[in-house]
C-alpha positions in Angstrom: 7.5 -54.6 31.9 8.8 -52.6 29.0 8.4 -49.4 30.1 8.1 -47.5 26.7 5.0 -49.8 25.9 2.9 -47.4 27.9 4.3 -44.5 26.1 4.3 -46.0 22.7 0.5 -46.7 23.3 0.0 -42.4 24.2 2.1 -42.1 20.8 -0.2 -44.2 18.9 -3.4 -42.5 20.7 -2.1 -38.7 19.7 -1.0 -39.8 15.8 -4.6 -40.8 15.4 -5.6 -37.9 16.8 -3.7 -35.5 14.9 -5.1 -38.0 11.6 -8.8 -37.5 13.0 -8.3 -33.6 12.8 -6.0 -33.9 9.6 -9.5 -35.9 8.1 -11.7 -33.5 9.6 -10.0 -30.3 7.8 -9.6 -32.0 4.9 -13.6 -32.5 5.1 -14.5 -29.5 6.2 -17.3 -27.3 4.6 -15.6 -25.4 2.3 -19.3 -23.7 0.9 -18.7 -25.1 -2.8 -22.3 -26.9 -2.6 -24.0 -23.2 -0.9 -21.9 -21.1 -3.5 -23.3 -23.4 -5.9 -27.0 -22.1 -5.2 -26.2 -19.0 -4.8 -24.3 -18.9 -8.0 -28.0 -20.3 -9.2 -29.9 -18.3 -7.3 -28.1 -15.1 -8.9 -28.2 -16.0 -12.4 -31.9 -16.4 -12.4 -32.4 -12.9 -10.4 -30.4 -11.8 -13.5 -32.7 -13.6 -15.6 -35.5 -12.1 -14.3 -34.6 -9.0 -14.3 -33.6 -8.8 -17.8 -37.1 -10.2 -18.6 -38.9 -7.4 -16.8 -36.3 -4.6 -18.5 -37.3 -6.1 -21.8 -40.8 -6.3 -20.8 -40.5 -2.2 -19.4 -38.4 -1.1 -22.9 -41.3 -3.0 -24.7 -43.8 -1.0 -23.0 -42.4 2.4 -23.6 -41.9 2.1 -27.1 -45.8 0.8 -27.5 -46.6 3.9 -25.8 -44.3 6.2 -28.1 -46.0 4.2 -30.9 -49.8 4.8 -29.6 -49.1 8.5 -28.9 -47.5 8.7 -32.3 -50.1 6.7 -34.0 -52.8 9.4 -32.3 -51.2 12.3 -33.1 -51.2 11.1 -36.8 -54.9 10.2 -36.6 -55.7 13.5 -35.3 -53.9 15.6 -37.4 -55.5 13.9 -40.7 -59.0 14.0 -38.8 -58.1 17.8 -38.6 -57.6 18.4 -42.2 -60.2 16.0 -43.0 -63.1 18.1 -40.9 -61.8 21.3 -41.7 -62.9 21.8 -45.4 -59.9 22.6 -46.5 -59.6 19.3 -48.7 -62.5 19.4 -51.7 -61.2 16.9 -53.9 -63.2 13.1 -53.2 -60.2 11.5 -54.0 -57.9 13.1 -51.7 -60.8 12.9 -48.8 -61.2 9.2 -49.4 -57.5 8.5 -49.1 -57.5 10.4 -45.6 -60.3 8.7 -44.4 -58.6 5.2 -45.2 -55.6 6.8 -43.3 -57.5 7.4 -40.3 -59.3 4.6 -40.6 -55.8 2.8 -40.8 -54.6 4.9 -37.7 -57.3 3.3 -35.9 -56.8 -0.2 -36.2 -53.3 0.4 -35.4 -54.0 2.6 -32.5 -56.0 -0.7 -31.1 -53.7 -3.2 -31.9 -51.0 -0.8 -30.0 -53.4 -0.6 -26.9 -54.4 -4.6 -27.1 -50.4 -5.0 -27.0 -49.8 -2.6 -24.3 -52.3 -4.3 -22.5 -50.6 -7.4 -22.5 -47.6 -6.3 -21.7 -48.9 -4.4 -18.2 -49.7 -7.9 -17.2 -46.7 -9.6 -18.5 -45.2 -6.9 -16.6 -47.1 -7.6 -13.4 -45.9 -11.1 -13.4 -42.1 -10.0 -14.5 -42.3 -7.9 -11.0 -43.3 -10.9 -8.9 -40.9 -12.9 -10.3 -38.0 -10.8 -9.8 -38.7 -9.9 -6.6 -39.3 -13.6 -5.5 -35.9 -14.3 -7.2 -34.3 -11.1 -5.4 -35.4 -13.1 -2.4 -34.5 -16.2 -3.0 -31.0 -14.9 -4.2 -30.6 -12.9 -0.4 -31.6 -15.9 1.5 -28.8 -18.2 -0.7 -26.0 -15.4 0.1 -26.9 -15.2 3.7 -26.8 -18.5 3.6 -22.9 -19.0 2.0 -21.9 -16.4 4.5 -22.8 -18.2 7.3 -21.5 -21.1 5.9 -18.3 -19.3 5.3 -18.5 -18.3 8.8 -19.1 -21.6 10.8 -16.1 -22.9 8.2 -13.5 -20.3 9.2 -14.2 -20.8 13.1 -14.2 -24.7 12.3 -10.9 -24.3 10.5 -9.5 -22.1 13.4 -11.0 -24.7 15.6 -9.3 -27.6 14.3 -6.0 -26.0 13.5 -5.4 -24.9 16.8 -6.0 -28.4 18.0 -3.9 -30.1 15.6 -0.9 -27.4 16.6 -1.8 -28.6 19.9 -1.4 -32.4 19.0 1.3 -32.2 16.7 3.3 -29.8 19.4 2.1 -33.0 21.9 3.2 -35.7 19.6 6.8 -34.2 19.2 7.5 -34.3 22.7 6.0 -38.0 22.7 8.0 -39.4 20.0 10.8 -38.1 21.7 10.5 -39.6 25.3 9.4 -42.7 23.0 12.8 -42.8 20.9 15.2 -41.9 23.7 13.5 -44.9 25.8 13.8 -47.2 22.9 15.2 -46.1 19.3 14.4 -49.8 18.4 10.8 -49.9 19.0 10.1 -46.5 18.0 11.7 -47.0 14.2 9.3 -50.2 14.5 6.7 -48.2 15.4 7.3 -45.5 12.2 7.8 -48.1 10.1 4.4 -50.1 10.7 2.3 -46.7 11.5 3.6 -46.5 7.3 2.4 -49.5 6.3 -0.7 -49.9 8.1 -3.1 -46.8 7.6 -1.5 -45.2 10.7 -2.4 -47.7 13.1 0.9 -49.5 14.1 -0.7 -50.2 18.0 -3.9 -52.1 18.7 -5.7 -52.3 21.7 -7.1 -55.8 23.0 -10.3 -55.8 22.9 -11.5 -58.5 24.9 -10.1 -61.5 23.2 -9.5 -59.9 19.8 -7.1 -57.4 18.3 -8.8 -53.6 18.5 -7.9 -53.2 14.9 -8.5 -56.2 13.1 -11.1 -57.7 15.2 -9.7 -61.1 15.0 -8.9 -63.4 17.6 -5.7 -63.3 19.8 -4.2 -66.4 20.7 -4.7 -67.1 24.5 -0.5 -66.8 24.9 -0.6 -64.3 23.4 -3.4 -62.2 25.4 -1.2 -63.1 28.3 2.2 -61.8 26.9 1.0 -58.8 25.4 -0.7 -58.5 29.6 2.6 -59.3 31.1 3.9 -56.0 28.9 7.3 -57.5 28.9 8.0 -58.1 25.4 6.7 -56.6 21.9 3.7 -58.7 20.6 2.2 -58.5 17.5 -1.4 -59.7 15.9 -0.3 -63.1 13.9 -3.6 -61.4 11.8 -2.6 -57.8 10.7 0.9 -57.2 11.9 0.3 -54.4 14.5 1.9 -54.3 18.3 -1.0 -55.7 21.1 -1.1 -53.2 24.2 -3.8 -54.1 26.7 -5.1 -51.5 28.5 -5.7 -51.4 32.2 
């Protein structure tokens, strides 16, 4: 039996380990898609609250208008009623003023009215959006959260593997520089996966076929075989 089959085979099983963890950090929930709604969810809170601080500056400058508007009205009704003013002309004029004063003071109050409603809605709507923007930060920072134990996680494995691998590729070199630069050089060229199990009758990686002599050289763990199909060294297991 070559010996450093065995331990060529532990090799192969902790490189695609460490590439499975390697995937899986690259992978890993980095909160782009929840800072994305979030992002959302705070520029229409912004949105609505502008809306309503329009709507509020609105309001206060229909009421400065309709008290402004009233003390006009009442000030001509005071000069008109007090008998001070004896010419028809001049008494006309002031009663078209007030009379003036009036529509405008209604047309101020029909506004204001419509803004106390517009107003009403503007409240609901940024107090559902205030919510809505809580819920999606809550929501990155516990996605933030999960990610950063995940990362610790898997970087504390893949230490673990790599630190693991070294000591592997070292036993594997020292029992057979040959075979291990064979190794490197196929684990290159063929996505990482330079051993294949038999499966059965067929190569673990490629799925094909194996040759019934060669299913019982690769068994007999004497010699290096390889899959006539994709290249890579056989190891049976068991």
């Amino acid at each position: 039996m070559n010996q450093a089959l065995p331990d060529l085979w532990a090799l192969q099983q902790l490189d695609t380990q460490i590439f499975e963890l390697e995937r899986s950090l690259a992978r890993l929930d980095t909160g782009a898609e929840t800072l994305r709604r979030r992002d959302e969810a705070k520029e229409a809170a912004e949105h609505a609250q502008a809306r309503l601080q329009k709507i509020e500056a609105d309001l206060t400058d229909v009421d400065l208008n309709i008290k402004s508007t009233e003390a006009k009205r009442k000030d001509y009704e005071s000069r008109l009623y007090s008998g001070k003013v004896t010419n028809p002309k001049e008494l006309d004029a002031m009663e078209q003023e007030v009379e003036m004063l009036k529509r405008n003071s209604d047309r101020l109050e029909t506004r204001e009215l419509e803004l106390m409603e517009d107003q009403t809605s503007a409240r609901e709507a940024h107090a559902s959006a205030r919510q809505v923007l809580a819920e999606a930060e809550q929501e990155l920072k516990e996605t933030l959260e999960r990610s950063a134990a995940r990362r610790g996680e898997l970087e504390e494995q893949l230490a673990g593997a790599r630190k693991a691998r070294e000591s592997q590729a070292e036993k594997v070199s020292d029992m057979d520089f040959a075979l291990y630069r064979k190794y490197e050089g196929l684990r290159a060229k063929l996505a990482n996966v330079a051993v294949a199990p038999v499966a059965g009758a067929n190569c673990g990686a490629c799925n094909i076929q194996i040759p019934g002599y060669l299913i019982r050289d690769a068994r007999a763990k004497d010699d290096i075989v390889i899959c006539e199909s994709c290249g890579r060294i056989l190891y049976p297991e068991g």
